[in-house]
C-alpha positions in Angstrom: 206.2 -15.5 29.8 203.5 -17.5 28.6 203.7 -21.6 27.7 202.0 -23.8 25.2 202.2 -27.4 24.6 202.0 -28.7 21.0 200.4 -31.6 21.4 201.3 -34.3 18.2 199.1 -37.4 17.6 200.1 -39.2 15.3 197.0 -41.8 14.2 196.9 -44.6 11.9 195.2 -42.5 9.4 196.7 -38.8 9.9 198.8 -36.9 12.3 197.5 -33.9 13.7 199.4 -31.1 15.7 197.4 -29.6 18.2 198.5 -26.4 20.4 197.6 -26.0 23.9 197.6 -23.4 26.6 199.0 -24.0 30.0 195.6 -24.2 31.5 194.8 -27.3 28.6 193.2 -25.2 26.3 193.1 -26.3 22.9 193.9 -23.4 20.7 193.9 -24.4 17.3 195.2 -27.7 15.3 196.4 -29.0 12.0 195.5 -32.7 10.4 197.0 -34.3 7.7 196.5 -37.8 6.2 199.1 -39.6 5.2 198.8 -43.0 2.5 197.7 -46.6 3.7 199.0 -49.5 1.4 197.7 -52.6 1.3 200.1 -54.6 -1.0 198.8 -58.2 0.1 195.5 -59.2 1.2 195.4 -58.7 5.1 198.9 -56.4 4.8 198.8 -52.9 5.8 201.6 -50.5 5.5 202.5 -46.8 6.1 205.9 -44.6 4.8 207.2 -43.8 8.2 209.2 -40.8 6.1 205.7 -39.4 4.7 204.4 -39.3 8.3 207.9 -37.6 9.6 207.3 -34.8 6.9 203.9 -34.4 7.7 204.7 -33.8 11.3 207.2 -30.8 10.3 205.0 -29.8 8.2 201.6 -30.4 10.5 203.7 -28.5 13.3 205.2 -25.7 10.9 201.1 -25.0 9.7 200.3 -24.7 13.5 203.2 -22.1 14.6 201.8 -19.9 11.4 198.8 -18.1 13.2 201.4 -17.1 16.4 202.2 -13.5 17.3 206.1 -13.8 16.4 206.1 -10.9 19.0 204.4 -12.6 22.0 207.2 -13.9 24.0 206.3 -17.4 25.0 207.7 -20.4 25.5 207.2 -24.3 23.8 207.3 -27.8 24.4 205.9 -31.1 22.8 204.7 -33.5 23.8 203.1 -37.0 21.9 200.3 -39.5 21.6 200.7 -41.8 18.8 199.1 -44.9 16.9 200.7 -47.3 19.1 201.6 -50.9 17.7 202.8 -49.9 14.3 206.5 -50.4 14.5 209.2 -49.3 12.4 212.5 -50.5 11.4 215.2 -48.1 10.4 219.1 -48.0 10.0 221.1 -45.8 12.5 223.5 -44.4 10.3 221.2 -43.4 7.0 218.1 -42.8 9.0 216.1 -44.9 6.4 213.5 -47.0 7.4 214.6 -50.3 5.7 210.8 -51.3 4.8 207.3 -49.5 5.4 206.2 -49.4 9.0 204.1 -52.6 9.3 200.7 -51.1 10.9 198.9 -52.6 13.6 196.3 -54.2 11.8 198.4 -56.2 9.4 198.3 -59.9 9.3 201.8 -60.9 7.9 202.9 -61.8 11.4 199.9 -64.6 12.0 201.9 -67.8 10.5 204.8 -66.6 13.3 202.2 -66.0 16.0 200.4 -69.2 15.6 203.9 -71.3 15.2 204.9 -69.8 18.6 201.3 -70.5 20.1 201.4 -74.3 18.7 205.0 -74.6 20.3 203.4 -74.0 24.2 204.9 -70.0 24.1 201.2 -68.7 25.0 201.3 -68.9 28.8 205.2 -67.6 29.2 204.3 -64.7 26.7 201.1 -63.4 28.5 202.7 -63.8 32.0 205.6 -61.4 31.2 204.0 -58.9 28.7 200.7 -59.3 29.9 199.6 -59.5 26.2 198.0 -62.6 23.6 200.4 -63.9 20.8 198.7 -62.3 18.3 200.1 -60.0 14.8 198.3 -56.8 16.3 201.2 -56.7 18.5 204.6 -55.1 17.2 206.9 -58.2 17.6 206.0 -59.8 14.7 206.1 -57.3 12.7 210.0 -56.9 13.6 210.4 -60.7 13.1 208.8 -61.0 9.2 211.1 -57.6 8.1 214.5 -59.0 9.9 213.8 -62.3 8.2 212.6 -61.5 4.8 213.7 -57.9 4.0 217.4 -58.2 1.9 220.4 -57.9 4.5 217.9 -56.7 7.0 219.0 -59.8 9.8 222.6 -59.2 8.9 222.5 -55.3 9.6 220.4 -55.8 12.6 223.3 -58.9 13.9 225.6 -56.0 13.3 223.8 -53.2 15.3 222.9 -51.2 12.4 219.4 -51.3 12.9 217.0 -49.9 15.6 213.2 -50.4 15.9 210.4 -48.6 17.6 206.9 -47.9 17.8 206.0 -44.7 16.2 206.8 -42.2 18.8 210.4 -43.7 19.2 210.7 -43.1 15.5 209.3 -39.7 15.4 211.6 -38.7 18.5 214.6 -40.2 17.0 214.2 -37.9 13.7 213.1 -34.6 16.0 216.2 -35.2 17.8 218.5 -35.5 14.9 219.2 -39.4 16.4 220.2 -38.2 19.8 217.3 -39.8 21.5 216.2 -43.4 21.1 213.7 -43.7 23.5 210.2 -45.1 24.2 207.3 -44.1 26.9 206.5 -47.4 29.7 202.9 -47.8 27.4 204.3 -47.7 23.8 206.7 -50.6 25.3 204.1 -52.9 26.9 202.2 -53.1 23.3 205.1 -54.6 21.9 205.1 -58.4 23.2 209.0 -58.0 23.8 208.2 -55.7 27.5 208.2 -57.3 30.5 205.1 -55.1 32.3 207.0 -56.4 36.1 210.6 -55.4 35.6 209.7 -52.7 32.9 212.2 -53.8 31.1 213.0 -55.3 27.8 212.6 -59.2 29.1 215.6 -60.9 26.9 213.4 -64.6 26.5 210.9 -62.7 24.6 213.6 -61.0 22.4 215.2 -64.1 21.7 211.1 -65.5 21.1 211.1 -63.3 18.4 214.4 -63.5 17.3 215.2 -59.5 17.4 218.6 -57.9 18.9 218.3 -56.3 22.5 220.6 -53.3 20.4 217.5 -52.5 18.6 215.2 -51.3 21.2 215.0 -48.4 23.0 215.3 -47.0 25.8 211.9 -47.4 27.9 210.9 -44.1 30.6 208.2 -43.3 32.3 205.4 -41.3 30.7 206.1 -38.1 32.5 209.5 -38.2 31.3 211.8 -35.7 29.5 212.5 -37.3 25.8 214.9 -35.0 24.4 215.2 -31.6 22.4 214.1 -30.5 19.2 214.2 -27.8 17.0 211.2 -29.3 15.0 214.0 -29.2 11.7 215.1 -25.6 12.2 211.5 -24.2 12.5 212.5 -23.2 16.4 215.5 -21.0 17.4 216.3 -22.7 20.1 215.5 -26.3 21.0 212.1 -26.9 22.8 211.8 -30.1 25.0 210.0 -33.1 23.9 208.4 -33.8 27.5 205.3 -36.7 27.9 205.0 -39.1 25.7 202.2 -41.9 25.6 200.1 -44.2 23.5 197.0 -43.0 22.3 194.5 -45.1 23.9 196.9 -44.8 27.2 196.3 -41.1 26.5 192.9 -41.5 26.2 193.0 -42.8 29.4 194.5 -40.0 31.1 193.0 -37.3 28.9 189.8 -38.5 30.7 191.2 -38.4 34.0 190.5 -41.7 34.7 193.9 -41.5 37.7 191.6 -43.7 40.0 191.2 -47.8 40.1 188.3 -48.5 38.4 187.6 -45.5 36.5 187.1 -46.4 32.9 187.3 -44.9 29.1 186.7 -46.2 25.3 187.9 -44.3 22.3 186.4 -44.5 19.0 188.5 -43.7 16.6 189.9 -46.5 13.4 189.6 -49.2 16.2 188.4 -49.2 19.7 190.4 -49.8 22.4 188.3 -50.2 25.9 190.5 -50.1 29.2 190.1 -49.6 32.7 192.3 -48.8 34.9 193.0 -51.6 37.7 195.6 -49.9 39.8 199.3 -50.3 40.7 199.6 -54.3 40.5 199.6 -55.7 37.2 197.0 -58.6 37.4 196.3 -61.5 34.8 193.7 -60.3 32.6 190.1 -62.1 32.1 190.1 -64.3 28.9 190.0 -62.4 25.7 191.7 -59.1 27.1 195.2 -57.7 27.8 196.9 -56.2 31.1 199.0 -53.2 29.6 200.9 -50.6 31.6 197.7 -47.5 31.9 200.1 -44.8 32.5 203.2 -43.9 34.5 203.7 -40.5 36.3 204.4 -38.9 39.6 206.9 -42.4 40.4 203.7 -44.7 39.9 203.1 -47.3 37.7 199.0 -47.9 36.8 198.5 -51.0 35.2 195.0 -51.3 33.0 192.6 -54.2 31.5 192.3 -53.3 27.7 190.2 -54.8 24.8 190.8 -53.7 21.5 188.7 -53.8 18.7 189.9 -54.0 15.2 187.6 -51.6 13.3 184.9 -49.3 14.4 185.7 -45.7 12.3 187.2 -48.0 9.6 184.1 -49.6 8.9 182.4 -46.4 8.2 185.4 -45.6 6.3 184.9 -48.4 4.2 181.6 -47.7 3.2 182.0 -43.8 2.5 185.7 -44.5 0.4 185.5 -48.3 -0.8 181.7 -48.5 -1.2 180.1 -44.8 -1.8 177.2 -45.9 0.7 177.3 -42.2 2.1 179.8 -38.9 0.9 180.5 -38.5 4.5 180.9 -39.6 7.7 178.0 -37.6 9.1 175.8 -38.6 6.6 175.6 -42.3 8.1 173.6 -41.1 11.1 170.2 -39.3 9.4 170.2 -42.7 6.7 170.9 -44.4 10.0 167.8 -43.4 11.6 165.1 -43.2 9.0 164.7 -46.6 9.6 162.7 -48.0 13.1 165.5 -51.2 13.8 168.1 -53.0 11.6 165.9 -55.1 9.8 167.6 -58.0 11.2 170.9 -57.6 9.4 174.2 -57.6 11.3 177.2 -56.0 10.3 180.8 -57.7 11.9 183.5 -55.9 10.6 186.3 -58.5 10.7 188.1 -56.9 8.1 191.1 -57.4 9.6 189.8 -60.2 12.1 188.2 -59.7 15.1 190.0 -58.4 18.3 188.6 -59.0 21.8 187.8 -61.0 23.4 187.4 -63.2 20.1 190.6 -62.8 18.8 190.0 -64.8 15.8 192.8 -63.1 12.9 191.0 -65.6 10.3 187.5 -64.4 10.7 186.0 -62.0 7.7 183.9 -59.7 7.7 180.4 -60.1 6.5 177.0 -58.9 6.4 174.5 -61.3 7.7 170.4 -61.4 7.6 170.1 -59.7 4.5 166.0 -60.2 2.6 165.0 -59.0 -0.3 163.5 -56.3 1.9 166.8 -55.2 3.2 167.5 -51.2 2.2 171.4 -49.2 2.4 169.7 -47.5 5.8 169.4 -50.9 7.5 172.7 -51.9 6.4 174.1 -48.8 7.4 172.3 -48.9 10.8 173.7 -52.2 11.1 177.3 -50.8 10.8 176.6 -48.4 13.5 175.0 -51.1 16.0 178.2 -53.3 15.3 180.5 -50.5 16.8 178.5 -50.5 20.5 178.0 -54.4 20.5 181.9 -54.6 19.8 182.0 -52.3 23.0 179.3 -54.3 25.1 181.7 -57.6 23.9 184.2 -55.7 26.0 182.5 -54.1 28.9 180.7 -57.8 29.7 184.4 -59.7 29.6 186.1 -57.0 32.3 182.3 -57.1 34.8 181.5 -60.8 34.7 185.2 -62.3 34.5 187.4 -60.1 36.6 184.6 -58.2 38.6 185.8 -55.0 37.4 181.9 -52.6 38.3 182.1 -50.3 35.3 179.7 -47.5 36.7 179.9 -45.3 33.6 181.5 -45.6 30.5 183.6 -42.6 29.6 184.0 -42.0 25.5 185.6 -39.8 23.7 186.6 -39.7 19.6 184.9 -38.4 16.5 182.3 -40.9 16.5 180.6 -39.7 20.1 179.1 -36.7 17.6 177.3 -39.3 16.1 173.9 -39.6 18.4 172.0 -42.5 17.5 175.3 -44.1 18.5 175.9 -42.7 21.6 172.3 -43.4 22.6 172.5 -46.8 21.3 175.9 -47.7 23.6 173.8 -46.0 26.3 170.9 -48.5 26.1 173.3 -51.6 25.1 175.3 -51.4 28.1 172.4 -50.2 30.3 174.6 -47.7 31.8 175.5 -43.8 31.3 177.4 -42.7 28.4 179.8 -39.9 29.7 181.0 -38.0 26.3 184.3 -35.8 26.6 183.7 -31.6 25.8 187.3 -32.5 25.1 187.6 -34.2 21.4 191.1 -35.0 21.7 191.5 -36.9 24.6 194.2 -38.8 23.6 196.4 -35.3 23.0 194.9 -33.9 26.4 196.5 -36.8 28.0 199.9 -36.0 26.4 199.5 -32.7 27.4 199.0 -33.5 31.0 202.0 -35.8 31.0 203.9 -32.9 29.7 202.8 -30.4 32.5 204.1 -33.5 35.2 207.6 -33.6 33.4 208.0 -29.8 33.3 206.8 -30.0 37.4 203.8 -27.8 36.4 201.7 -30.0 38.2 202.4 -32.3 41.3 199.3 -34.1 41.3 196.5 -35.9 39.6 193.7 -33.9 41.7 195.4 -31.0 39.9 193.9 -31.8 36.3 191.5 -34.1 37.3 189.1 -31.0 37.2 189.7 -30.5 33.8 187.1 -32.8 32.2 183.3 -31.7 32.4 180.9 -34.4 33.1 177.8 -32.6 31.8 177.5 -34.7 29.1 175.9 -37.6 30.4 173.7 -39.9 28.1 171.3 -42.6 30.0 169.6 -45.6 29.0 166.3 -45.2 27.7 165.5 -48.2 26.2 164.3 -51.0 27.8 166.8 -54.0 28.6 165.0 -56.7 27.5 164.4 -55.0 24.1 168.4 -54.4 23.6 169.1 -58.2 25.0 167.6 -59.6 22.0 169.6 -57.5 19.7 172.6 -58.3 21.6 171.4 -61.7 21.3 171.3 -61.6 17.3 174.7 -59.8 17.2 176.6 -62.9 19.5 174.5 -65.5 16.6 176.2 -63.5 13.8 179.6 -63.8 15.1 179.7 -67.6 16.5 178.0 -68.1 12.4 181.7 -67.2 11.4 183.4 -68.6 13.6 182.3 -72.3 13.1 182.2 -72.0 9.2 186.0 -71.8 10.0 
């Protein structure tokens, strides 16, 4: 009897269901976007229902083009959008208010009261994370404390929260399972990344019920059954579960201290795995759990910028700069350099190592001479510097040697890019065969909790490393751009 893994990530902007053969194959997939709302400035919101339906119906598309006669066997396994955090009542299975999404604000008034009451060190030491609104905790706070009755249920264990995948398990299971993965939980602020355990200070930081959360297992784990709402027979195991970035991580078999990835995809998230001691992270970045599998913990440095797809997004749906997303590189490149304008899209504020929440965005350098290609160059350029602020905090703070940056996401199609990363950080730009990285790395969770594979030098053969882009530009050259790009940013931060 053959198996297949159906692989869901669910992203910020759509949730795709991917199936897999045994061997990692990617057969065929499904995407479908689901609504963003924005009903304050800085808010950002998603119907935690819509993207339950679309993942029945995302997974119900997938299973069409199957041989109903080929006897074979299923499981899921997920990758999901990771600090978006829902709220939900136990016994209606309604969320009580939208899922407040990773880049909305709402939550900086709490952050900064904690941070100006001395919280900062105490937070960081146990979660390994920065006060900041990116993080789910204050998310959970601002709906318990301003959502109608929402503190009183929760007081009266009504209510249960989770990060995405704790939601979408709880509704395949029919409420049987409320359970998280070890890397969904340390993006929370309310994880302690030593005891992996929920750390009852920071609950009571944040002012959120212990009867709320879920419970917390290792990557590699068993989540529960599902019929996927009747579309199975019999119920298929949900089995390896993990964020996407964390996913990412494993998708590009980065098992070894030291080995390193970045995904491109709405944000960026940078992260290199440091082995099985959780160490204080440089200034600027984050220690988060990697991954957990085989009985080991791998803890990671991370850095996570705000926007990188978004901003070309922004200018294809809020702007009409191009009709699409591939357009941006051929305007891109019909121009020799970017004119000297700078793009720094802080439209949400700017993650690490800045982490400044009250920066905007802005377009700097503009002349009368300035056309849409050097603008939209300058959009492209902002993604790798984003990166390079990254890659320089992890090798001159904690003397982490980053010999080659692994990448993976829709944007490494995107040439110029690549090639431009390649020459900013001086270094070889390995690009995945493998889009999906972040569902790969599901899938190979899910082959460790079935005991398909004992070890990490089992899949570690997976990933090609053919695609290798180097440097071709000189240094000097790409120091003075990196130069003008540091300028642009430190302009926005002192006008503050």
């Amino acid at each position: 009897m053959k198996n297949k893994i159906i692989a869901i990530d669910q992203s910020t902007s759509a949730t795709k269901a991917m199936l897999f053969s045994e061997k990692c194959e990617l057969i065929r997939r499904v995407n479908i976007s689901h609504r963003q709302y924005y009903p304050k400035a800085g808010w950002v919101e998603h119907d935690a229902e819509e993207i339950y339906r679309n993942v029945l119906t995302s997974v119900a598309d997938l299973m069409k083009e199957e041989q109903t006669d080929e006897k074979c066997a299923y499981s899921l396994a997920i990758t999901n959008q990771r600090e978006t955090v829902v709220v939900w009542n136990k016994n209606t299975g309604k969320p009580v208010y939208n899922a407040v999404v990773w880049q909305c604000l709402r939550g900086a008034s709490i952050c900064q009261d904690l941070k100006d009451r001395g919280y900062s060190r105490m937070v960081r030491e146990k979660s390994g994370l920065l006060i900041d609104p990116y993080f789910s905790a204050s998310g959970v706070k601002w709906i318990l404390d301003n959502v109608e009755g929402a503190r009183e249920a929760a007081e009266q264990d009504e209510l249960l929260m989770g990060t995405i995948d704790s939601w979408l398990i709880w509704k395949l299971t029919n409420g049987k399972s409320h359970v998280t993965d070890y890397t969904n939980a340390s993006r929370t602020l309310l994880f302690n990344i030593h005891t992996l355990d929920w750390d009852d200070e920071l609950l009571n930081l944040f002012t959120i019920p212990r009867s709320m959360m879920a419970r917390a297992l290792p990557c590699d784990s068993v989540f529960g059954e599902t019929t996927v709402n009747g579309l199975f027979g019999e119920p298929v195991v949900i089995a390896g579960v993990l964020g996407d970035s964390h996913g990412a991580l494993t998708g590009q078999m980065c098992f070894e201290e030291g080995m390193g990835k970045a995904t491109y995809g709405t944000g960026s998230s940078v992260m290199v795995n440091i082995g099985e001691k959780a160490v204080a992270a440089p200034e600027g970045l984050v220690t988060s759990i990697g991954f957990s599998a085989l009985g080991k913990v791998y803890y990671a440095f991370e850095g996570n910028i705000h926007c990188t797809g978004a901003t070309v997004n922004w200018l294809e749906k809020k702007l009409n700069m191009i009709s699409t997303p591939e357009e941006i590189e051929e305007i891109a490149v019909s121009v020799e350099d970017n004119g000297g304008v700078y793009f720094v899209p802080a439209f949400t504020g700017l993650g690490a190592p800045w982490w400044r929440s009250e920066v905007k965005a802005a377009i700097l350098g503009m002349t009368l001479g300035t056309g849409k290609a050097h603008i939209l160059r300058a959009a492209l350029e902002s993604i790798a510097y984003q990166v390079k602020d990254l890659v320089n905090a992890m090798t001159q703070q904690a003397g982490v040697n980053l010999k080659e940056l692994r990448v993976d996401g829709g944007p490494v199609k995107n040439k110029f890019l690549m090639q431009f990363q390649a020459d900013m950080l001086q270094a070889p730009v390995n690009c995945s065969d493998m889009e999906e990285a972040s569902a790969l790395g599901a899938v190979v969770m899910n082959g460790f909790a079935r005991n398909v594979r004992g070890d990490f030098k089992d899949v570690a053969g997976l990933r090609s490393n053919n695609n290798r882009i180097m440097p071709i530009t000189d240094g000097k050259e790409m120091e003075l751009l990196y130069r003008g790009w540091i300028e642009a940013v430190k302009q926005l931060i002192t006008k503050i």
